[in-house]
C-alpha positions as CSV (number, residue, x, y, z in Angstrom):
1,X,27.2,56.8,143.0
2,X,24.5,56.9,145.7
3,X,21.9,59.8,145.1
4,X,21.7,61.6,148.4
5,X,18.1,60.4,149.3
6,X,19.5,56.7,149.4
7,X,22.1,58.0,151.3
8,X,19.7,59.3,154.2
9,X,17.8,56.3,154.1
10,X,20.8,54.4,155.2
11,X,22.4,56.7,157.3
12,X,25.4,57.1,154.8
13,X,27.4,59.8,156.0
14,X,30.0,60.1,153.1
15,X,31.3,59.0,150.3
16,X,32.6,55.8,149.8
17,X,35.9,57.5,148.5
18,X,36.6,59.6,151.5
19,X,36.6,56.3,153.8
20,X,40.8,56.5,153.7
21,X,42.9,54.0,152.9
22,X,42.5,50.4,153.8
23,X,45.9,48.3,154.0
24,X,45.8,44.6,154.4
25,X,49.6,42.9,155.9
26,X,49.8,41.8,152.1
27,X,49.8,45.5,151.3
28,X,52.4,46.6,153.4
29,X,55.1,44.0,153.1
30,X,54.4,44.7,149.2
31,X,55.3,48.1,149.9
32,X,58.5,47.7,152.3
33,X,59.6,45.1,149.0
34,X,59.2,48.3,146.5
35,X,61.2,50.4,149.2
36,X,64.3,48.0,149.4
37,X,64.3,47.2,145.7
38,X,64.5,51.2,145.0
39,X,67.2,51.7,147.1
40,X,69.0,49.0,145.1
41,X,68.6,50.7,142.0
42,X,66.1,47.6,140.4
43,X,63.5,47.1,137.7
44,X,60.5,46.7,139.5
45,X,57.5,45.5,137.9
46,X,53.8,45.7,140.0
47,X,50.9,44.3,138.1
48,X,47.6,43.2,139.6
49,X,44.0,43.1,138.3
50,X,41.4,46.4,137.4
51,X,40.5,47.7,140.6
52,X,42.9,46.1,143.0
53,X,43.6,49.4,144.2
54,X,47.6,49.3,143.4
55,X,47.3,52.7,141.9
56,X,46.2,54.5,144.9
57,X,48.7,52.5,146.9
58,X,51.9,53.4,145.0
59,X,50.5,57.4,144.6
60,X,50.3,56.8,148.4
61,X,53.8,55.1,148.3
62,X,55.2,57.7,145.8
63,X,54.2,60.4,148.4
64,X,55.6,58.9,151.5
65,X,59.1,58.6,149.4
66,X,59.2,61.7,148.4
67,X,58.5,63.5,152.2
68,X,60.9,61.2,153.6
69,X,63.5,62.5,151.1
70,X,65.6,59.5,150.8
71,X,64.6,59.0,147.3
72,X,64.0,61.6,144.3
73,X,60.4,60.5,143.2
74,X,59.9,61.1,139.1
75,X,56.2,60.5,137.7
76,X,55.6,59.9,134.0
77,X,52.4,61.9,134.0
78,X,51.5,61.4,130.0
79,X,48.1,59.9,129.8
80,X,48.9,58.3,126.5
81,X,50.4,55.4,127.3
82,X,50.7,53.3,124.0
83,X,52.8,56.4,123.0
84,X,55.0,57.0,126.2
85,X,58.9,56.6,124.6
86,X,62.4,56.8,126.3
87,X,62.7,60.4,125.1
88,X,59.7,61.6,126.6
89,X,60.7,59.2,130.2
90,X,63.8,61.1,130.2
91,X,62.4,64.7,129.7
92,X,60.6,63.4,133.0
93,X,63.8,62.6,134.9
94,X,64.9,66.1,134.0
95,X,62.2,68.2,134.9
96,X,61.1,66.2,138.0
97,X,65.2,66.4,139.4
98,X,65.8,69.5,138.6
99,X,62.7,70.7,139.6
100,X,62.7,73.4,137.0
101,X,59.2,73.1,134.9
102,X,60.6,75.0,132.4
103,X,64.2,73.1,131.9
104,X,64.9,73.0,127.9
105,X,66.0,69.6,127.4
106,X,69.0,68.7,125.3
107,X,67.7,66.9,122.1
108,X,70.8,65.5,120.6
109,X,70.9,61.9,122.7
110,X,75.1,61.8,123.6
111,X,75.1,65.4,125.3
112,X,71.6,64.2,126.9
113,X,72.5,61.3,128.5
114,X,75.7,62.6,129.7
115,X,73.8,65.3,131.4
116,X,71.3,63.2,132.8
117,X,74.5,60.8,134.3
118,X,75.6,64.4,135.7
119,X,72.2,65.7,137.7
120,X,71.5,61.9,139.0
121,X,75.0,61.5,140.3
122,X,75.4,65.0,141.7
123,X,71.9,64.3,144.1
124,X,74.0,61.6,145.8
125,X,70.3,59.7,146.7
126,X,68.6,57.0,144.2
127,X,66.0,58.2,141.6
128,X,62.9,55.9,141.2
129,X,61.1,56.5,137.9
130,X,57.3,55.3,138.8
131,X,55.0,54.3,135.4
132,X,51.6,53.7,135.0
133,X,49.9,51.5,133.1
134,X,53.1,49.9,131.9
135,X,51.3,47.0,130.6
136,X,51.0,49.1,127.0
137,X,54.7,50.0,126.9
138,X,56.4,49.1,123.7
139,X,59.0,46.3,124.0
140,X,61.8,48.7,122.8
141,X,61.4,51.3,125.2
142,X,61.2,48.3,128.4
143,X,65.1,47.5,126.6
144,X,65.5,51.4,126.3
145,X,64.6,51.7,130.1
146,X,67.2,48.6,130.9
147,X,69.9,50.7,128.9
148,X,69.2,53.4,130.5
149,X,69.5,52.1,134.4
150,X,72.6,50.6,133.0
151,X,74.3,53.9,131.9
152,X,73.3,55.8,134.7
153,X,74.7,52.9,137.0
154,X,77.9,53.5,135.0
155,X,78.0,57.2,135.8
156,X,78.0,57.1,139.8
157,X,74.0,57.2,139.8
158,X,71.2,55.1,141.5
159,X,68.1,55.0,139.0
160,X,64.9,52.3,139.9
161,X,62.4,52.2,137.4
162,X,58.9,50.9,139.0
163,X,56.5,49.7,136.6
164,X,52.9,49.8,137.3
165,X,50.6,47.5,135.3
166,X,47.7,44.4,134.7
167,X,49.1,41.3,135.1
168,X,49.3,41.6,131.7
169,X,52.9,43.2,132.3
170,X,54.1,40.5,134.0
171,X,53.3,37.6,131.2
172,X,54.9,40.2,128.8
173,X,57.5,40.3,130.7
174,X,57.7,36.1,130.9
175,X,57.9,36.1,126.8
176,X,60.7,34.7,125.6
177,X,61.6,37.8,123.1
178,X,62.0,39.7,126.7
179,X,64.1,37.6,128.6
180,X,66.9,40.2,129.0
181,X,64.7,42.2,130.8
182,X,62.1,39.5,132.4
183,X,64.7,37.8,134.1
184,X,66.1,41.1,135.7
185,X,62.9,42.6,136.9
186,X,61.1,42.2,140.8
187,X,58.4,41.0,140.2
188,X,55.3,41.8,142.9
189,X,51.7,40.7,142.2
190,X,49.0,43.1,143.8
191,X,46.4,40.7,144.0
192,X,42.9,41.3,145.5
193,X,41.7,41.2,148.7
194,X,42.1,37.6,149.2
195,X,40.3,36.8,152.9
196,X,40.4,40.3,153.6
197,X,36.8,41.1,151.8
198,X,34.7,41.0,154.9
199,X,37.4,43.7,156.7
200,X,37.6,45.6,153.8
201,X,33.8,45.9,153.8
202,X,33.5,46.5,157.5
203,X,35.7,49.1,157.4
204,X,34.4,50.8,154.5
205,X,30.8,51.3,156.0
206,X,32.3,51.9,159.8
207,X,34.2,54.6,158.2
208,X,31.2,56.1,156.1
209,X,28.5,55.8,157.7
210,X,27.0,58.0,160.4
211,X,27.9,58.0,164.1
212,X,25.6,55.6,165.8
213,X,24.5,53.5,162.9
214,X,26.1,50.3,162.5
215,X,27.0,47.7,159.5
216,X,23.8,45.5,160.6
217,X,21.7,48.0,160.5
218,X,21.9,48.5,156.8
219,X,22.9,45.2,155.6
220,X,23.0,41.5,156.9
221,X,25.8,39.8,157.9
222,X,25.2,37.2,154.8
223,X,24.9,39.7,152.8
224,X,28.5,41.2,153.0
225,X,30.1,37.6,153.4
226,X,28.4,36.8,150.1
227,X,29.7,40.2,148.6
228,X,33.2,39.3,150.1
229,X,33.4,35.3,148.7
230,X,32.0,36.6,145.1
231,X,34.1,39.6,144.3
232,X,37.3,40.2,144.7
233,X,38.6,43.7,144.3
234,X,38.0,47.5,146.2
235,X,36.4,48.6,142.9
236,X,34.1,45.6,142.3
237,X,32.6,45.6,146.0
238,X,32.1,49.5,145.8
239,X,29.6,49.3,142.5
240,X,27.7,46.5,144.4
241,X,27.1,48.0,147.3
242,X,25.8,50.5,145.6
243,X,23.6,48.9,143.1
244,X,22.4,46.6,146.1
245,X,21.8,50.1,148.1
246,X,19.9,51.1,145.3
247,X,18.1,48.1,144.8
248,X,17.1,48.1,148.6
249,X,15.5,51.9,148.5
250,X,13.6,50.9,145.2
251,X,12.2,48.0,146.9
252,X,11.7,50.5,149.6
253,X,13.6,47.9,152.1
254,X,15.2,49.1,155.5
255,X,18.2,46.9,154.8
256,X,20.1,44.8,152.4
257,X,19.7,41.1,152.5
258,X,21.4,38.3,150.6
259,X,19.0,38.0,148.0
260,X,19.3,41.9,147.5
261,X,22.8,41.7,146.3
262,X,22.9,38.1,144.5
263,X,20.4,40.0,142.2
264,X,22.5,43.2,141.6
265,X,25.5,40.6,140.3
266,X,25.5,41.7,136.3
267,X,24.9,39.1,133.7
268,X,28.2,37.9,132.6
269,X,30.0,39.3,135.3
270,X,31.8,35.6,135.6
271,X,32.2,35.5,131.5
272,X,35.5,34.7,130.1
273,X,35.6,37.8,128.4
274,X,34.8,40.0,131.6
275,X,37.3,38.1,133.6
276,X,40.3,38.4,130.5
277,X,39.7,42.1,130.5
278,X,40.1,42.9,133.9
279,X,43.6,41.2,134.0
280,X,44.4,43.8,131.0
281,X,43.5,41.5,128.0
282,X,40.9,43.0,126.3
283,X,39.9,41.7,122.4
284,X,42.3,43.7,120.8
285,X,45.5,43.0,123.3
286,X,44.5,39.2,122.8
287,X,44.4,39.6,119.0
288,X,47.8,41.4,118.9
289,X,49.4,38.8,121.3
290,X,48.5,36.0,119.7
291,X,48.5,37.0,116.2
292,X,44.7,36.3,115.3
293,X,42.3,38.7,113.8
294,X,40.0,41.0,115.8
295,X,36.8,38.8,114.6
296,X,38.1,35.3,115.3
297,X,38.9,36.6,118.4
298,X,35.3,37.7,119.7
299,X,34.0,34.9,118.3
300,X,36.3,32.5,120.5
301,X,35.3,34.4,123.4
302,X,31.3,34.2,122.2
303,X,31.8,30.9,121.9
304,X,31.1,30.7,118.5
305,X,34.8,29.4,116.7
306,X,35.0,26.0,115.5
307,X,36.2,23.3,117.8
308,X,40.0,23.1,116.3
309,X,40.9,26.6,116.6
310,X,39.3,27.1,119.8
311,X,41.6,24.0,121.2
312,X,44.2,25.8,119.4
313,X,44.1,29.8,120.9
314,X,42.8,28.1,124.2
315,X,46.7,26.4,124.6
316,X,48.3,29.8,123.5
317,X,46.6,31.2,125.9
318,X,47.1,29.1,128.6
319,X,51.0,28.3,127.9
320,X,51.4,32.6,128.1
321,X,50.0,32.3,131.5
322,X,46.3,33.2,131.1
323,X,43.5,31.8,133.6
324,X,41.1,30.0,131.2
């Protein structure tokens, strides 16, 4: 965050977060897939990496659906993931269709579910289940969510579920243990900005800063191409600029050059560690995956394990589909 004295400096007129949104062709045609797959009543899995900015594109997604009215929107809104279970998905299917906050749900599964088939079918329109952070959900509620598309199919209803995740999801998904469910999931990669930095950047200051001033007159051109060819997500260029517009009023500079912003790039921002993490595989999720301890873990990633087992994690890891 940019204290407001910096923000005078460089005639920053508002927040970075009030630019709007910024939607590349990739974004769209990844939205118009979610659309069609809906309507068909699919599994939909959406991963991409920390900061890609998929979460404010499906809450913007979610909201479009749901003013059009073609499509009953349900949100899981429990912020404890790792705990989220089919009971408490289908409580949200209630509440959200009825639209009746204080609906007592049935607790004895037959009478339940038979209910549930009722209100779906009875809306006549498809019901898309949206889930963040899906990357954390147990195996057996992903085969409970597949049972459950399959029963509501069977009672006259249309339900999609759209999973919302790292691209952790998707290698979980790829596991053998999960092929029942892998191989009937859409599966859509939010990826970064790819080429698009250098528009995503230009956009963001035209849009923030004040009328008059222009992109050049607070930072070079090199200096946002170098921003745009070293990072790769919304997130990541965001806390640069602002550590490079920090940088630049410390030095007491009019604007920010190349050199400005190579030095605000962290230590290890590059590390294997850093770069694991933001795809959803922190320490722990690597330990659990591959069955290692904790501490054998963060020594591999230290560089500190023994030759053998680092040749012999470094294979699990890439045959599960991880970038190292």
């Amino acid at each position: 965050m940019l204290t407001s004295r910096i923000r005078d400096q460089f005639h920053i007129a508002k927040d970075w977060r009030e630019a709007g949104h910024f939607e590349t062709a990739r974004m769209k045609q990844i939205g118009s897939d979610i659309r069609a797959a809906v309507m068909a009543g699919r599994l939909i899995a959406v991963s991409g990496p920390v900061g890609a900015g998929k979460t404010v594109a499906v809450n913007r997604l979610k909201t479009q659906m749901a003013k059009e009215g073609k499509v009953i929107v349900v949100r899981s809104l429990s912020i404890e993931h790792q705990r989220i279970t089919l009971p408490g998905l289908i409580t949200a299917l209630f509440l959200d269709i009825s639209g009746d906050p204080g609906l007592v749900v049935p607790t004895r599964p037959e009478r339940r579910e038979r209910l549930l088939q009722d209100l779906i079918r009875a809306e006549r329109k498809p019901v898309a289940l949206f889930i963040d952070e899906a990357h954390d959900l147990h195996g057996q509620t992903l085969n409970g969510l597949k049972r459950l598309m399959e029963m509501i199919d069977e009672g006259g209803g249309t339900l999609a579920v759209v999973l919302v995740g790292h691209p952790r999801l998707h290698n979980n998904l790829r596991r053998p243990t999960m092929e029942e469910i892998g191989h009937r999931t859409a599966k859509i990669e939010f990826g970064g900005l790819g080429d698009e930095g250098v528009a995503f950047i230009d956009w963001l200051l035209k849009a923030c800063l004040a009328d008059g001033t222009k992109p050049n007159d607070v930072i070079t051109a090199d200096a946002r191409a170098f921003l745009a060819e070293t990072l790769t997500t919304p997130l990541q260029i965001v806390e640069h600029l602002n550590r490079a517009f920090t940088d630049a009023f410390r030095m007491g500079a009019d604007t920010v050059t190349r050199e400005i912003v190579e030095d605000t790039i962290s230590a290890g921002f590059d590390d294997l560690d850093a770069r694991l993490t933001r795809i959803g595989y922190p320490p722990k999720a690597l330990a659990d995956q591959f069955d290692t301890r904790l501490p054998e873990i963060r020594r591999f990633l230290g560089g500190k394990l023994d030759a053998e087992r680092t040749e012999e994690i470094t294979t699990m890891m890439r045959r599960a589909g991880l970038p190292i």
